[in-house]
N, C-alpha and C positions, 0 to 999 in steps of 0.2 A: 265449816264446809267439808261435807266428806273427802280423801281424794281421789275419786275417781269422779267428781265436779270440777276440779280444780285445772284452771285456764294455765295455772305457770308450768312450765314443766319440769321444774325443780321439785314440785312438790306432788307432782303423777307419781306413785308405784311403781319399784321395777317389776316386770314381767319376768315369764320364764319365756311366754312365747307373744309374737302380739307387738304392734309398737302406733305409738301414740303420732297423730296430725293434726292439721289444722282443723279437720274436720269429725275428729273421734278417735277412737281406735281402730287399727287395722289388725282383724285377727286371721290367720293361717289355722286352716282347722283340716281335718283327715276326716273323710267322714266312712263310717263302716252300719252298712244297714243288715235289715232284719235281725236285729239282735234281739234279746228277750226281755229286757229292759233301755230304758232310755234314760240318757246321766251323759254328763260331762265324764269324758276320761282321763288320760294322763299325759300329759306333753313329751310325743316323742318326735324325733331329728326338727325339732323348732315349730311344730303343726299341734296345736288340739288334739285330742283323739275327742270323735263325737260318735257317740252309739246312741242310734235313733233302732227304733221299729219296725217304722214305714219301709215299705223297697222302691228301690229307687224308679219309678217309675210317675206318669202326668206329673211329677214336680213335685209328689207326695212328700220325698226323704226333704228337699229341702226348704219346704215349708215345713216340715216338725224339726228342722236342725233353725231357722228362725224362729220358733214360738221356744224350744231349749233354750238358745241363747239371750232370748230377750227374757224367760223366765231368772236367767243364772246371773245376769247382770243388771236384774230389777227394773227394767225398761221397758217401753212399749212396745209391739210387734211393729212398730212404722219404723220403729227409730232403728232396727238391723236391717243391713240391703245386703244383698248377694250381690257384688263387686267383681267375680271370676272363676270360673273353675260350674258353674250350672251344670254340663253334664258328667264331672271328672270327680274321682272322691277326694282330691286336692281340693278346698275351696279358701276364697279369700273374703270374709265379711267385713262390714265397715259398722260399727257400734255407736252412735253417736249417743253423746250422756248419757256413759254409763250410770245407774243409780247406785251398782257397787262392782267388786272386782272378786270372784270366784275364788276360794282357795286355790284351786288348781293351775291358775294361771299366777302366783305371787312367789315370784323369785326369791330366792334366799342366798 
């Protein structure tokens, strides 16, 4: 069982940023649009950095910041919900079953 499958939470990944529920993981992400590419960035004060494309505007930036995340943690687009933060570049997503866990989020 990978573990970013795994029920117990003795045997979840530590994060760098991000923490684990009853119902998935909860991740803190910063979002910065119009960039020239789009990637996961680097974990700064406890938040994702996510550089998306789209500008933030009709919902564009955070529907390409869910199709990112669900690309980056091998999952469906159903299975990331935008949890907080819709029109703020602060956001909170909720990831259920992950299929894996990013380098950029694996504490060391």
């Amino acid at each position: 069982m990978p573990p970013a499958a795994c029920s117990d939470d003795s045997q979840r990944p530590q994060l760098a940023c991000g923490r684990w529920t009853q119902d998935g993981l909860k991740l803190e992400v910063r979002v910065q649009t119009r960039c020239s590419v789009k990637k996961l960035g680097d974990v700064e004060n406890g938040r994702l950095k996510l550089r998306l494309t789209a500008a933030p505007a009709d919902g564009k930036a955070n529907e390409q910041a869910r199709r990112l995340l669900a690309d980056s943690f091998r999952t469906g687009i159903s299975r990331i919900e935008l949890t907080a933060g819709a029109r703020h570049r602060n956001k909170t997503f909720l990831i259920r079953d992950p299929g894996r866990i990013p380098p950029e989020l694996l504490g060391n």
